[in-house]
N, C-alpha and C positions, 0 to 999 in steps of 0.2 A: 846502462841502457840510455840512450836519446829521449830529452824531452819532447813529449807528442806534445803539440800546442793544435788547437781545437775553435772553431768559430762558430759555436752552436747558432742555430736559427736562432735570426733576429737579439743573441745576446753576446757578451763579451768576450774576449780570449781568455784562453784558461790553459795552466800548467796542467794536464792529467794525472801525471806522476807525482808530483808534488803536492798537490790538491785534492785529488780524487777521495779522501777520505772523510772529505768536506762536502760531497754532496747531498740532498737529503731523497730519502727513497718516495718514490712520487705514492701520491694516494690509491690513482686510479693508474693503469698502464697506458689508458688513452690518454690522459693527460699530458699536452705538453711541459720537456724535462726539464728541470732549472739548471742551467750550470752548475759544471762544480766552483765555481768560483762567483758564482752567484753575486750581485749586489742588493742588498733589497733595496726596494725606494718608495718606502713610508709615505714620500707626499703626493705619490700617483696612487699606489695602493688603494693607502686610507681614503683617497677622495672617493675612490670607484667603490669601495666598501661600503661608503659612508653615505653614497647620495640615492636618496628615495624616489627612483625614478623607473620606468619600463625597460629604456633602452639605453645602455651604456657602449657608446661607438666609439671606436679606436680605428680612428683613419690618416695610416703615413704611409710615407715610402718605405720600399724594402730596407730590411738592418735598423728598424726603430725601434727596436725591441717592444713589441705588441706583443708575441705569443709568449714570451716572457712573462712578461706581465700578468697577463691572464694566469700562465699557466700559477706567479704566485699568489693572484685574488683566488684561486681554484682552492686550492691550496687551504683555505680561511672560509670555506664554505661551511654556513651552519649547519648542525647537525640533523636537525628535522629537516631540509630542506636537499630536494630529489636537482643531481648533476646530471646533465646531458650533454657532454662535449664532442665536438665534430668540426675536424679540421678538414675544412673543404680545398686547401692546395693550392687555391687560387687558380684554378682550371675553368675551363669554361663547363658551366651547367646548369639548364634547362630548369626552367619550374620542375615540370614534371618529376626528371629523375631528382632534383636538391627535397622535394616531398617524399617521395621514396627511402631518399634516406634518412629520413628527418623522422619519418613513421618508424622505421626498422629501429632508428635508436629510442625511440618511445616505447618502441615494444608492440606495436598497434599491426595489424595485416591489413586494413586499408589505409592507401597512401593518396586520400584525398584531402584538399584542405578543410573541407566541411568537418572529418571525422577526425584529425587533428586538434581543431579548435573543440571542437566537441570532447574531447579528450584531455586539453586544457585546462575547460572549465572544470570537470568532475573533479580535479585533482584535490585531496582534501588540503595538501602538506604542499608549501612554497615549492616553485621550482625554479632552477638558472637553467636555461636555455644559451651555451656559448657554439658559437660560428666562428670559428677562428680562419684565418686567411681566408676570405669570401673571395669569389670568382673577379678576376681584376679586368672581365671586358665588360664591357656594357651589355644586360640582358633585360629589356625593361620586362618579358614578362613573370623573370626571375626576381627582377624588383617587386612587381606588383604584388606579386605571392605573398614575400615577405613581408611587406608592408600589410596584408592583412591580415597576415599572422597576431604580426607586435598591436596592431590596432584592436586583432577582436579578441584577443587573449585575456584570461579573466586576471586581476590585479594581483597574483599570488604565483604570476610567472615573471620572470623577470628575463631579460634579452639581451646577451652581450655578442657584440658583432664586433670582429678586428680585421681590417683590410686595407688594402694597398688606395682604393677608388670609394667614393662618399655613395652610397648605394643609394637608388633614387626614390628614395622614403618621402611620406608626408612630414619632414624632420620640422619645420616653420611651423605645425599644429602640435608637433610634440614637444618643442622647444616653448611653447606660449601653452603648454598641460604641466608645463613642470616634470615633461613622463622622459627627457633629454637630458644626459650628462655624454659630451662629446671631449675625446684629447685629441688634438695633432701633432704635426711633426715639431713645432715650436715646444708643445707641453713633455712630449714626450723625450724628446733631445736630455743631454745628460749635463747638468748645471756644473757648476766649477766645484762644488764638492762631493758629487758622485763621480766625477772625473777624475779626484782629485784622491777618492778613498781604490778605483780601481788603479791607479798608479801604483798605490800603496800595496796593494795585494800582491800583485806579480814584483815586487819587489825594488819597483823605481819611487824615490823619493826627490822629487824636482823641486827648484824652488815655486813660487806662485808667478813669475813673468810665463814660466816656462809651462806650465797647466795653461796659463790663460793664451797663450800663444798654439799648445793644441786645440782649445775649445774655438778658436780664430778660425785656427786653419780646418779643422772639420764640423764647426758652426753645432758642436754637441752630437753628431748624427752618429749613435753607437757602435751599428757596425766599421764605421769611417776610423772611428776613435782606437776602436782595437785592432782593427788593420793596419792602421799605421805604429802599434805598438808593436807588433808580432816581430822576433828576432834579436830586437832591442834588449842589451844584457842590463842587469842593475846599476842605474846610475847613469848609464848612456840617454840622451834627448835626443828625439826623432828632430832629423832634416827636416826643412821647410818643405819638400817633395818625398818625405819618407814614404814608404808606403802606397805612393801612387800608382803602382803597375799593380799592385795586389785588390787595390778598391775599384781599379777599373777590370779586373779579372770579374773582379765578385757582383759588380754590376753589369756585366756581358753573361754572366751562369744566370744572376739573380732577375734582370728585366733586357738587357737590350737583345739579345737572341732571340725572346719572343715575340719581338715588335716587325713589320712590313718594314721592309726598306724605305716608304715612301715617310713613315712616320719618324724611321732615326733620323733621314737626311733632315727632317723639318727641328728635332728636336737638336741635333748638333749643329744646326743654322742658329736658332734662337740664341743656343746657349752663349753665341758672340757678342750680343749684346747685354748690358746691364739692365734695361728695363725695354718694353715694348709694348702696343696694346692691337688688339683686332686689326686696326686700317697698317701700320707697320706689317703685321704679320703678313696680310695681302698683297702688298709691294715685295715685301720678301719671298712668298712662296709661291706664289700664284693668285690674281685675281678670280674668285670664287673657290680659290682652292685652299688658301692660307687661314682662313679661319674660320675654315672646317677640319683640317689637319689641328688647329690649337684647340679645338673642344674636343676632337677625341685626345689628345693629350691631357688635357683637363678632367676629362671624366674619367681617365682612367688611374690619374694618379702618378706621373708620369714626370714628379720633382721641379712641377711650375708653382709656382706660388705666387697671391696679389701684392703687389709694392702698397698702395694705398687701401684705406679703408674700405671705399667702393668698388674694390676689382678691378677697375679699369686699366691701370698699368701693372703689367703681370713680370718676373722674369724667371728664370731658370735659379734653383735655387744654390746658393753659393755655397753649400760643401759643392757640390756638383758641376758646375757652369766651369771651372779653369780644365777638368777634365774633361768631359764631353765637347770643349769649345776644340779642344786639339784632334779631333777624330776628323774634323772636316779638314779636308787640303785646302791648304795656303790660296791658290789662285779662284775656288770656291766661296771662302772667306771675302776676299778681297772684290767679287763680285757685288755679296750682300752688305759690304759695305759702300761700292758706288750705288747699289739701288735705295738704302737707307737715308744716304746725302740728295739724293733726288726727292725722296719722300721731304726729307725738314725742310729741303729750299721751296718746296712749292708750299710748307705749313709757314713758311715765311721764322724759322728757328731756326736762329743762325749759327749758334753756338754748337748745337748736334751735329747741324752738318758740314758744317769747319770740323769737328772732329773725325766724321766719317772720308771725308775728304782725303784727311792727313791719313786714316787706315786703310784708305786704298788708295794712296799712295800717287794722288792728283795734285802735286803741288802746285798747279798752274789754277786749279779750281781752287782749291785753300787759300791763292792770293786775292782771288778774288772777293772770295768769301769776306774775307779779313778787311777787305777793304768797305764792309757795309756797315763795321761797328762803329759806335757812337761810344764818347766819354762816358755819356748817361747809361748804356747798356753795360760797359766795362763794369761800372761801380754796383749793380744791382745782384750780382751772385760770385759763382766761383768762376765764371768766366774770364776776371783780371789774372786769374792764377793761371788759366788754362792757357789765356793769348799768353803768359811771359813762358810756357813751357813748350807752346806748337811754334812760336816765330824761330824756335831754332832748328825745328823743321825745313825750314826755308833758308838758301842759301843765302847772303846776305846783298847780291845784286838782283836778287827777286824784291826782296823786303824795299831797297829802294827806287824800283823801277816807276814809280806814278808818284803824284805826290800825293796822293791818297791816304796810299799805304806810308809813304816817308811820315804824313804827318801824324796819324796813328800811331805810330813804332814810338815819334818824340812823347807823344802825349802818355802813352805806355810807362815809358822809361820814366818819365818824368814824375808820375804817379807812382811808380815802385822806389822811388829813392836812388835809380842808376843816372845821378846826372852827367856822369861822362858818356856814357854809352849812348844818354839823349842827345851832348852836343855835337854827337857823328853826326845825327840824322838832322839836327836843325842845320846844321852848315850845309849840309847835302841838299835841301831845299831850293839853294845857291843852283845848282844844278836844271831846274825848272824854268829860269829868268832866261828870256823875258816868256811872260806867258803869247797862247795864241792872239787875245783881244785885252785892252784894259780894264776888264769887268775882273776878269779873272789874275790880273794879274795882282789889281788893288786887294780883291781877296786873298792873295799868296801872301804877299807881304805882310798882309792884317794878322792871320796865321803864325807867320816869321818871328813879330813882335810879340805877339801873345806867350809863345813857346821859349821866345829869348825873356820875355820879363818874368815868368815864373822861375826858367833855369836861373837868372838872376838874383830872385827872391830867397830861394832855398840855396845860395852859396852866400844867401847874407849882404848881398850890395845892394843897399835901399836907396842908391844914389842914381845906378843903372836901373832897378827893377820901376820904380814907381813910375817914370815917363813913360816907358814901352808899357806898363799896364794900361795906363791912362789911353795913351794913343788906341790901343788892341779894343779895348773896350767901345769907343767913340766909332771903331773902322772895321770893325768884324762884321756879316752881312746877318741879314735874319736866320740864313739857315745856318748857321756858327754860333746859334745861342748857345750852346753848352758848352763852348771855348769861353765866351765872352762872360756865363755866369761862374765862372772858375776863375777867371780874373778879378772878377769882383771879391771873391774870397778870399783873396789875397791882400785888397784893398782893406776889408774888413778885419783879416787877422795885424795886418799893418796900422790901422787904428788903437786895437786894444795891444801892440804892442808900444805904440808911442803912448799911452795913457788916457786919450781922446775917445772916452767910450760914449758919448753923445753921436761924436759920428760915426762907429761903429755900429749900434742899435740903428741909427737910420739907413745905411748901405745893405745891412743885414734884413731888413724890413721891406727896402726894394728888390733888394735881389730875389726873397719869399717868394717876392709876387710876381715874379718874372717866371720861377721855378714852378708856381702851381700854373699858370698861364698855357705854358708848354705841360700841363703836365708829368712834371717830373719829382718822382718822389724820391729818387737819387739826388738831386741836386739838393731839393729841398730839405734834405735830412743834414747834407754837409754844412749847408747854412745852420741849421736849428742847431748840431753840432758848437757852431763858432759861436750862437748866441747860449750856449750851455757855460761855455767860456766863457763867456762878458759875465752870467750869472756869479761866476764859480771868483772870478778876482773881484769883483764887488763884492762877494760873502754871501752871496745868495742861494746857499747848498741843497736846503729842501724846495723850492723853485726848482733849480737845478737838478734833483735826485726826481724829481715831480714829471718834470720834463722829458727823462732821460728814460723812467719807463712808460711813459705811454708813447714815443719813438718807439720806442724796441717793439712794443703789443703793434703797433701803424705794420712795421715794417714786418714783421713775422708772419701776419695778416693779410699783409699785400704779396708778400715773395715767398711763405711757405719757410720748412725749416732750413731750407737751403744757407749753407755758409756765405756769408758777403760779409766784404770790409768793413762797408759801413755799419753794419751790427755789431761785429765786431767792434768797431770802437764805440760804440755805444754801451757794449758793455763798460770796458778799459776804464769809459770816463767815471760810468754811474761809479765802475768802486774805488774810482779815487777818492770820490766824494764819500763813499762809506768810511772809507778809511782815515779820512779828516776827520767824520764824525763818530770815530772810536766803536764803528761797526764791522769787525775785525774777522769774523767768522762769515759773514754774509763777503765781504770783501774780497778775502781770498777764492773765495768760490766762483765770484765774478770776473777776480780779474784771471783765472783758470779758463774760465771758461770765453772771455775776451780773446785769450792767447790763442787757444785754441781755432777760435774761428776767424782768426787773424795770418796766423798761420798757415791754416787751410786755404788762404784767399792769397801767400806770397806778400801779404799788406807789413811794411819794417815799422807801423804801430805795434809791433807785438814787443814790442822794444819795452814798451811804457807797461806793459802789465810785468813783464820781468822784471821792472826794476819797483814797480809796484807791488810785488810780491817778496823783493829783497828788501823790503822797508818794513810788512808784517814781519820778515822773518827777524831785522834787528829789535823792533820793540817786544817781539818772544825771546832776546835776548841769543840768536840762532846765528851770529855773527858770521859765522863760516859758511851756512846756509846763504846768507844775502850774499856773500859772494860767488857764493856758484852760480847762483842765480844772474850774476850780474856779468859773468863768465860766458854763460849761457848763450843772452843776449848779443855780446860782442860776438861769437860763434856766428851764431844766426844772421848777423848782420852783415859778418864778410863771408858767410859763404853764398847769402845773396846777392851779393857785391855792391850792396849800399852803399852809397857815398858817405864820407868818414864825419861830415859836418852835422848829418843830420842825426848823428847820434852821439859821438863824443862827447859834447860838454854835458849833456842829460847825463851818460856814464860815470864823467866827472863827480858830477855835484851830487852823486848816488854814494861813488867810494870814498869822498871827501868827509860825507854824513858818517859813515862808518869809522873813520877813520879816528874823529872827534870822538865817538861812542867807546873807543877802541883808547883814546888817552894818545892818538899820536897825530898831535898837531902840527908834526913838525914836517911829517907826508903831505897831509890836506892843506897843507899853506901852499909847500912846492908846487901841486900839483892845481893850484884854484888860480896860483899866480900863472902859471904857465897856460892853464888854458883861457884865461883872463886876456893876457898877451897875445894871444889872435884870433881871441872872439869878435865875431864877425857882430853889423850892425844889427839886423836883422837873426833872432834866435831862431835854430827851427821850427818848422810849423807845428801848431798845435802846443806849442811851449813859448808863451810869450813873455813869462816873467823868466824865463831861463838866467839873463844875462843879471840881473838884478838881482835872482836866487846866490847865482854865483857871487855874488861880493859881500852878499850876508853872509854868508858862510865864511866866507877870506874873514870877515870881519869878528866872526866866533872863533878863528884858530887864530889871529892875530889878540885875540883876549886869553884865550887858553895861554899862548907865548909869551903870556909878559907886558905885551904892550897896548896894555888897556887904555892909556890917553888916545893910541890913534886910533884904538877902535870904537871907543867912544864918538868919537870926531863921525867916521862913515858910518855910524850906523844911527847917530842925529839925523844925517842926511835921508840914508834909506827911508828911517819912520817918520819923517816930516813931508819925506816926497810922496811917501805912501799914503798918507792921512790925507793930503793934498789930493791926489790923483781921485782919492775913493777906493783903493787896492787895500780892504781892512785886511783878509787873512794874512796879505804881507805885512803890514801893520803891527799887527797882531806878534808875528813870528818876531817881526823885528822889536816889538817892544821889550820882549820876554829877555830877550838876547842885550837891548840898551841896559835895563833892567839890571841886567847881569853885570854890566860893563860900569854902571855907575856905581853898586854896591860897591863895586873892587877897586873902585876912585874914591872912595870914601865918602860919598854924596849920600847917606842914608834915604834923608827925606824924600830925595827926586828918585830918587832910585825902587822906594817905596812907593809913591804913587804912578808911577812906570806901570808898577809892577802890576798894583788895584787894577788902572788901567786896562792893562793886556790882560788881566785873568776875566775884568768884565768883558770885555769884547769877544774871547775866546766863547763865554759860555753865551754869551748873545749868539753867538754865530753859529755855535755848535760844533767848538773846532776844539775836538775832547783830545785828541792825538796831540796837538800841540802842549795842551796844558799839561798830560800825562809825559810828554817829550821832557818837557820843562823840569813839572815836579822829579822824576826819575833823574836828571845830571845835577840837580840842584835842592834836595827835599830842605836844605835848610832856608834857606831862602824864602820857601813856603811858609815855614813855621814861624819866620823872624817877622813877614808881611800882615800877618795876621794878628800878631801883639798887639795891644791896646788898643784895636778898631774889632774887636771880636774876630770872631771865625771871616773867613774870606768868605765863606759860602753865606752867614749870617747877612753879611754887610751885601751880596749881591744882590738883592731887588732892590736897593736903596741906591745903587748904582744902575743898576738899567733902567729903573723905570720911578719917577718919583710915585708919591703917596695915591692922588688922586688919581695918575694914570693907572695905577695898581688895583682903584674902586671902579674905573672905567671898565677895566680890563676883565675882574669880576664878574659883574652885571655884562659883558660882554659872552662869557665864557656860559653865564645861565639861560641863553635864549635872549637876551632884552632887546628891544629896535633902543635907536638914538632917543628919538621922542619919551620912552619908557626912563631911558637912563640920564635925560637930563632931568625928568619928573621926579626920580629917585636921589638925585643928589641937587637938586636945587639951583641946575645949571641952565645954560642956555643950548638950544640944541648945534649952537654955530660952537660953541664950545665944546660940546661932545665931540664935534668930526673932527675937532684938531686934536682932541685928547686923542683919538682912533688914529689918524693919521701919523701921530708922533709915535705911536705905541707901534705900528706897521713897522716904519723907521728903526728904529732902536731894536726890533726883533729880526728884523730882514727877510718880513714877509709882505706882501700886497691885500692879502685877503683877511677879513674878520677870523673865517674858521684856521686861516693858516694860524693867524695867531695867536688862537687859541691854544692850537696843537703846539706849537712851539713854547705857549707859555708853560704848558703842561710839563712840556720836558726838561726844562729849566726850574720846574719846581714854583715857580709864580704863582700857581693858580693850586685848589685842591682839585 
């Protein structure tokens, strides 16, 4: 005999033949039936069970397993306690006749509400009162009824109502009585392991990508779930489309057949869009007509749901919307999206309607569009990703028809790391000259330079790049401030890569106030960014970690959860910094969730959390891990089509790291030398010690190889240039590493105070990765530094901070002012503030309470 497969109301598919002897025989015969293949689900149940309340409501769409539900809280009815169940169908009806029947199943001959409630009260013994499928159109004076049912009913009746539409109850005076337990379509939806146990049942065992990728594509919604399962033998996975002609069968029998024409055209319009609110709806459907059509969809339950907290933007709910969106013809569509592009260009939102544009398929209007964005707009969402995904929309003798759009397209490319694809459009520029009048021409060329000294900058010619910055900056007009403060950031990251962080801090400081001036919290964030940087090679990490979240709180604050670059690399940075400071679980999370929103924005930063995360995975000792990780990355980056400079040597000095870790010095020399050999002057952006990183390394595989005189020799240099510059963390690294190179010269003594040295500056700094780096290739080294000067850890406050700085520091950490703490040790109070100042200094903090916290963490302080 053929398997009968079954889609009970509102529950899951079920094998009959195979199953059926697994059903359970119902209490009551009115009672709705539980499947035979039944799931229970304890955490909806027990709640409804559990909560001491009047009215428990259960309001979703069709197939959300409600009557289910109930039928298993029915099911667990205590035994003193009188059942009255009534499945009303979901039909339209009247006060009148819904009391009629409501008496009949009381048992009462009059069906008025007086003699109901009256009836009610007398009841000695609790009663459930369930409604299951309530009337799904709108009946206010069947609401009314209701509502004074549940209101004058004495405490010992209890009210379960489950329906398609939120029935229009005093629910806001029942919800603030405590007399409210409500589920929706969100509560009632089926989690990844009730999903996960009805796979199990009918006999598919998937792995967990493959669960989570149906609960994706049917967003939990149970009838959705098991329709797309029906047919599927064991061990087969449903297609991304499985199941589609069957869930829209089941939604044309279950609600759209009963709907007006006028209501499906409005509900298979919406479902085009991702989100919308009332004034949209109106442009869409009709002026006075459109959102009055979306409240009767609304009230009646009809698979819209609010995006935000306050309702205001609503859409079509995503099991739902990829289907109902395809019942509207193509040239239908393509209307409501030029009326949609008319709606954002009059709200003055440009990025909706550049989208809508491109959907109905206006590309003369999408050039225009395009030509209104700003650098400053590009950087504040996901709109960087969107312009690098619609310009190939556009033909590419559209994209350079104005110089508008030319110069947008360079400024684009430029920002995504395509700096070939930028120098089409900057030579194309060429094509403009001469302009109509000399205002405009001297601004072309200001433009010219600007876009030539960056492309300059990011292939590393700081011979080319610096004059055209200089010139660009000096010649760009007021309204090209956002070109001009993007030069300056170049300017700035070109100081802290030449070493000169004095003029750095001051360019960065100007340009601040340039960026709040206009307003702009984009520009402003790049900058704070680059002085995150100046923080981070001077050693200043919790400044730096300090900084980097209340950025992220600004900017979440200002733009909402929306994905943007710049947050994204706000993440990347903070967990670099965690991850110097040996906070390894917070780190990975961050630089995950960096990638992620990096990613989503097309930003080739995401570069740096991959290889950020292939650096936790070497010090969990996950070798192969870090290379995938770093595998990954290079992927990502050509199928971007990034340009090879702005990530190669990073790539480099990632597998080099491993490689050492790995005992094969003899790859990481090959390969540090070779990209050493045409390392450009200028490192990529955002990576300023890159090229220096690189020859400390050559300078570790050249000591690993044997030839520890010459690596002695460059890595004198590196930590002398480093001490000099103020670059402690590189200092630092490189000490550990001289350290290493002089033990193996046979230098003990200098080799040993190297060594003091770098372990004190490490734990000043709070640079526990490196020590941990250090101790883990080298534990003997450790044990040999500590012989006769005690423990290293003993001898550190005697190395960071002398005696009285350490009684300053005390009396600091207890509440005291200066005045207090020179009274207590007998000092002058001009000598207290240089005690404070020097103890700032040696901690690499600015503030008293910084460094207190910091002294704490280094153990200085109790």
């Amino acid at each position: 005999m053929r398997n009968l497969l079954m889609l009970c109301k509102d529950g899951p598919i079920i094998d009959l033949e195979a199953h059926v002897s697994m059903a359970q025989p119902p209490l009551n015969a009115d009672l709705p039936r539980l499947p035979p293949l039944h799931i229970p689900r304890p955490r909806l149940r027990d709640a409804l069970l559990e909560a001491d309340c009047r009215l428990r409501l259960l309001c979703a769409t069709a197939g959300s397993g409600k009557s289910v539900l109930l039928g298993e809280c029915m099911r667990r009815c205590p035994a003193d306690t009188r059942l009255v169940y009534l499945d009303l169908r979901g039909q339209r009806l009247g006060a009148k006749a819904f009391l009629q029947r409501l008496a009949g199943a009381l048992g009462l001959a009059t069906a008025d509400l007086d003699a109901i409630l009256q009836h009610l009260h007398a009841q000695e013994h609790p009663c459930w009162l369930v409604l299951d499928d309530y009337p799904r159109l709108t009946d206010s004076e069947l609401d009314r009824a209701l509502n004074e049912l549940i209101l004058g009913s004495s405490n010992r009746t209890r009210w379960w109502v489950a329906g398609r539409r939120r029935p229009l109850l005093q629910l806001a005076r029942l919800l603030l009585d405590g007399e409210l337990f409500e589920l929706g379509g969100h509560e009632l939806a089926f989690c990844e392991g009730e999903l996960a146990e009805l796979l199990q049942r009918i006999g598919h065992h998937w792995p967990r990508p493959a669960v989570l990728g149906l609960m994706e594509q049917s967003q939990g919604w149970c009838a959705g779930s098991c329709l797309r399962l029906l047919g599927l033998k064991p061990g087969q996975q449903a297609a991304l489309d499985g199941g589609n002609a069957l869930v829209l069968e089941y939604l044309r029998r279950e609600v759209l057949d009963e709907l007006p024409a006028d209501w499906l055209q409005a509900l298979f319009s919406l479902a085009q869009f991702p989100q919308f609110d009332r004034g949209l709806c109106e442009q869409l459907l009709g002026m006075g007509e459109g959102a009055e059509l979306l409240d009767r969809l609304l009230e009646c339950g009809l698979f819209i749901e609010p995006v935000d907290q306050e309702g205001k933007l609503l859409r079509v709910q995503r099991a739902f919307a990829p289907l109902l969106a395809e019942q509207l013809p193509g040239n239908l569509a393509k209307s409501l999206f030029r009326k949609a592009c008319q709606w954002y260009i009059g709200l003055e939102q440009i990025g909706p309607a550049l989208e809508y544009a491109f959907k109905a398929e206006q590309p003369e209007v999408a050039a225009s569009l395009m030509e209104r964005y700003t650098q400053d707009r590009m950087l504040q969402g996901s709109d960087f990703a969107l312009l690098l995904e619609w310009r190939r929309e556009l033909p590419l003798s559209m994209l350079t028809s104005t110089p508008r759009l030319t110069l947008i397209n360079a400024w684009l490319l430029l920002l995504s790391g395509r700096l070939e694809e930028a120098q089409y459009f900057i030579d194309a520029l060429g094509r403009f000259l001469p302009q109509p009048d000399a205002r405009r021409q001297f601004e072309l060329i200001a433009q010219w330079k600007a876009l030539t000294g960056k492309l300059a900058f990011h292939r590393g010619d700081a011979e080319q790049a610096r004059p055209f910055v200089v010139e660009a900056i000096a010649e760009l007009p007021e309204q090209a401030w956002c070109q001009r403060l993007l030069c300056e950031v170049l300017q700035v990251e070109q100081a802290l890569i030449e070493g000169d962080f004095p003029r750095a801090q001051s360019l960065n400081r100007q340009a601040i106030m340039q960026a709040r001036e206009h307003g702009s919290l984009a520009i402003e964030s790049v900058l704070a960014l680059e002085y995150v940087k100046l923080l981070e090679v001077r050693g200043e990490l919790l400044r730096a970690e300090t900084l980097l979240t209340r950025l992220h709180q600004e900017l979440i604050s200002a733009w909402g959860a929306e994905d943007s670059p710049i947050k994204g690399r706000v993440q990347l940075l903070r967990a670099s910094l965690l991850l110097q400071r040996g906070c390894y679980a917070e780190a990975e999370a961050t630089f995950e969730s960096g990638v992620r929103e990096c990613q989503a924005c097309a930003d080739p930063a995401a570069t740096w959390g991959y290889l950020g995360l292939a650096e936790l995975d070497a010090l969990h000792s996950d070798v192969a891990g870090a290379f995938a990780r770093i595998a990954e990355a290079e992927r990502l980056m050509q199928y971007g089509r990034i340009s090879v400079q702005l990530y190669q040597g990073l790539i480099v000095l990632t597998k080099a790291r491993l490689w050492l870790h790995q005992g094969n010095h003899v790859q990481a020399e090959k390969a540090l030398r070779i990209q050493l050999a045409v390392a450009t002057q200028l490192p990529p952006f955002g990576a300023p010690e890159l090229n220096v990183r690189l020859r400390l390394l050559l300078a570790r595989a050249m000591l690993a190889g044997e030839a520890a005189e010459a690596a002695v020799d460059s890595l004198v240099t590196i930590h002398s240039s480093a001490l000099a510059e103020g670059r402690r963390p590189l200092a630092c690294e490189a000490g550990f590493s001289l350290a290493e190179a002089l033990h193996r010269c046979n230098r003990p003594a200098q080799a040993r105070q190297v060594l003091l040295d770098a372990l004190a500056m490490a734990r000043q700094l709070g640079l526990s990765s490196l020590e941990r780096a250090f101790s883990q290739r080298n534990a003997a080294m450790m044990r040999w530094a500590g012989k006769g000067a005690g423990s290293v850890v003993e001898c550190e406050p005697v190395a960071l901070l002398s005696r009285r700085e350490l009684d300053v520091l005390k009396l600091i950490a207890q509440g005291h002012s200066n005045q207090q703490i020179a009274e207590s040790l007998f000092i002058s109070l001009h000598t207290v503030k240089t005690h404070a100042q020097r103890i700032n200094h040696k901690l690499g903090v600015e503030r008293r309470t910084q460094a207190v916290v910091r002294a704490k963490e280094l153990g200085l302080t109790p």
